[in-house]
Steps between C-alpha positions, in 0.01 A plus 500: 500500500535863618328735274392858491154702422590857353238746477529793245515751786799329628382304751618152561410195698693179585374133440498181391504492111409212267566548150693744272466861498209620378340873458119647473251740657422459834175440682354357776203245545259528786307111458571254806453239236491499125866498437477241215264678323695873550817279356319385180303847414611594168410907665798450728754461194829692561455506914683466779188380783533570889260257635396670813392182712734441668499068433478418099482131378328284808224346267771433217451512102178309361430427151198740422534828647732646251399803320709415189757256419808634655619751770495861361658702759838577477547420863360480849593601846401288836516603834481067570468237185378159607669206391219241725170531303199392608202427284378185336545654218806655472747357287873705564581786703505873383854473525513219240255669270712822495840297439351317218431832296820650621288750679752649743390590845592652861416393847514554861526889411259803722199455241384808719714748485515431109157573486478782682807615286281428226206724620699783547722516172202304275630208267848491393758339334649206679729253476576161691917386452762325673714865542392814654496799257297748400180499290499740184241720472243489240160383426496111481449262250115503590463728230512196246193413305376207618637155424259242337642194426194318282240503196160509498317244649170386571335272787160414626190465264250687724200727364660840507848565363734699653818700337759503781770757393797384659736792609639272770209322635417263863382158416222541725337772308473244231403196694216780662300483166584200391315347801194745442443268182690774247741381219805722509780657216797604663630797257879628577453876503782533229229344252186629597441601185386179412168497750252548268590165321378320794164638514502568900199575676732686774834572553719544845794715541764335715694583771853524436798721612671827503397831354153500328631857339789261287227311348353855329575399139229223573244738657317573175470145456327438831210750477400395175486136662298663799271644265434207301499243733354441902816562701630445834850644619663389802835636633726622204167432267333792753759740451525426088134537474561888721787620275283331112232722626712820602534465861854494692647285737823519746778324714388465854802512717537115614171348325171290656587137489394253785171317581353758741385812271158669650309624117138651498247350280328864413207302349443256756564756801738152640914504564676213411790363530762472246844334333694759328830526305575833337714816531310680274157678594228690251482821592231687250249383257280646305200559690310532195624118404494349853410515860729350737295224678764352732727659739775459749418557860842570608630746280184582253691398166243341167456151587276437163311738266150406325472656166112679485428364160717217401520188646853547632567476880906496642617419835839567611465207774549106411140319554648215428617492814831302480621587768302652737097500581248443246259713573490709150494226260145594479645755223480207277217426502375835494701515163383161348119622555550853331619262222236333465268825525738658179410171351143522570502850376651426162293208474204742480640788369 
C-alpha cells in the first residue's frame, strides 16, 4: 500500500509501505550485503535502517546468519526489496522474514536523498505510516536500556571460560570463542552481580545499543570486573570500560556502521578493515589508565584502548566480523593468549 517516511526535520518521502506504522531513530547502513545480520543485531534495537544499496534481498533469508532470534529494528527502508532470491540456501525472502515479525517496512523510496538528509541533520526521529503528518520532536526511544530477553546460560566445555556480559549481544561474538575451544556464560548485564559465582577466567563486554552514558549506575560495577578479571570490550563494552575508568564519550552526528571502516592497528603499524555499528564514540581516557591502540583513518575517533597494566583491551569495531571482512578477528586471539599469560602468571605467583 501507499505509505509515508517522516523525518523529524519535516521531511517526507513517498513509497510503498508494508506493515503498520511504526516509529524509531533513524540511520543509515553502508554494507552491499549483510542485511540479515544488520536486521537481527540486538545494537540496532529501536531503529529505523536506510539500507543504502540500492537492491536488498537477492540471496534471500538462510537459516544461520542471524545475529539473535528475531528482528530488532523497528523498521527498514529499501530503495528495491527482492522478492526472487537466489542462493541454495536461502529459505524465504526478506520480505517474508520482516512480515512474520510484523516488522513494518518502506520501498521504492530515494534511499539517497534520505541519506544525505541524514548527514546533514545527524540521526533523527522517524516514522514510517500509511498518512502523511508530521514527526514530533524529541529524542527517541533509543534512550531505553537495553532489552534482554534471557537467563544465564552456559555452552561449550572448552579449556578457558569466558563471562559474556550480555548488554545486547551478536551471536557471532559467542560462536567466535566458542570455536577457539572456550566454554562460555552468557551473564544479562542486569545480573552481573552474580559473575564471581561462576569462577570466569575472562569476561567480555557486549555490544548492545543506545547511550553507553544511561548505563552509568552500572559503571562502578564494570571496573571492579575489569580489575579483577582479563577483559575485552567491544562496541558498547569499549565505551563502558572509557566512562568505569573516568573517560567520556559522545554522539557522533549519524554514527559508523557498514562493512568498509579503515582503523589503524598502532601496535602493528597495519590498517584494517572493519564492521562497525555504533553512534557513540570515546572521546578521552585516562592516559594514565590507557593508551589508545586503534584508530579510525577517516575521522581519527578511539577505535580500542589497551590498558598499560591490566589485562584489559576494548575495541569499538566488531571482529567478529558478521557482516563485513574478517580481518580483525585476530583480536581474539590476541585476548585468549593474554589469558593464558594472567593464568601463567598466577600460576607462579
Amino acid at each position: 500500500m501507499s505509505g509515508y517516511l517522516l523525518l523529524e526535520d519535516g521531511t517526507s518521502y513517498h513509497g510503498e509501505l508494508h506493515g503498520d506504522d511504526s516509529e524509531g531513530e533513524i540511520v543509515f547502513y553502508t554494507g552491499m550485503t549483510g542485511y540479515q545480520e544488520v536486521l537481527t543485531d540486538p545494537s540496532y534495537q529501536n531503529q529505523i535502517i536506510v539500507f543504502t544499496y540500492p537492491l536488498i534481498g537477492n540471496y534471500g533469508i538462510n537459516a544461520v546468519d542471524f545475529e539473535s532470534e528475531r528482528p530488532q529494528i523497528k523498521g527498514a527502508v529499501f530503495y528495491e526489496c527482492c522478492e526472487h532470491f537466489s542462493h541454495y540456501e536461502a529459505a524465504y525472502s526478506v520480505k517474508e522474514y520482516l512480515s512474520k515479525w510484523n516488522i513494518p517496512y518502506i520501498s521504492h523510496v530515494d534511499t539517497r536523498s534520505i541519506v544525505k538528509q541524514i548527514r546533514k541533520n545527524g540521526t533523527m526521529k522517524a516514522r514510517l505510516s500509511a498518512g502523511c503528518g508530521q514527526v514530533e520532536q524529541g529524542k527517541p526511544a533509543v534512550n531505553e536500556l537495553p532489552k534482554i530477553e534471557h537467563g544465564i546460560t552456559t555452552l561449550g566445555e572448552g579449556t578457558i571460560h569466558v563471562a559474556l556480559l550480555d548488554f545486547g549481544f551478536k551471536k557471532s561474538i559467542l560462536q567466535s570463542f566458542l570455536k577457539r575451544n572456550c566454554k562460555v556464560t552468557v551473564i544479562p548485564y542486569t545480573e552481573m552481580d552474580k559473575l564471581d559465582l561462576f569462577h570466569p577466567d575472562a569476561v567480555v563486554i557486549s555490544n548492545g545499543p543506545g547511550d553507553p552514558k544511561y548505563l552509568k549506575q552500572y559503571l562502578p560495577q564494570i571496573k571492579k570486573i575489569a580489575k579483577s578479571y582479563p577483559t575485552l570490550g567491544i562496541c558498547l563494552g569499549h565505551q563502558l570500560i572509557a566512562l568505569a575508568f573516568g573517560g567520556d564519550t559522545k554522539k557522533l552526528p549519524f554514527g559508523h556502521r557498514g562493512a568498509n571502516h579503515p582503523v589503524i592497528d598502532r601496535n602493528r603499524g597495519t590498517v584494517f578493515m572493519t564492521s562497525q555499528n555504533h553512534s557513540y564514540v570515546v572521546t578521552s581516557s585516562d592516559e594514565k589508565e590507557f593508551s589508545v591502540r586503534f584508530e579510525n583513518v577517516n575521522d581519527q575517533s578511539v577505535e580500542g584502548m589497551l590498558h598499560h597494566i591490566l589485562p584489559l583491551l576494548s575495541v569499538q569495531f566488531h571482529p567478529e566480523a558478521h557482516p563485513g571482512p574478517a580481518e580483525s578477528e585476530y583480536i581474539f586471539d590476541e585476548f585468549l593468549e593474554m589469558v593464558l599469560k594472567t593464568r601463567r602468571e598466577m600460576v607462579y605467583a
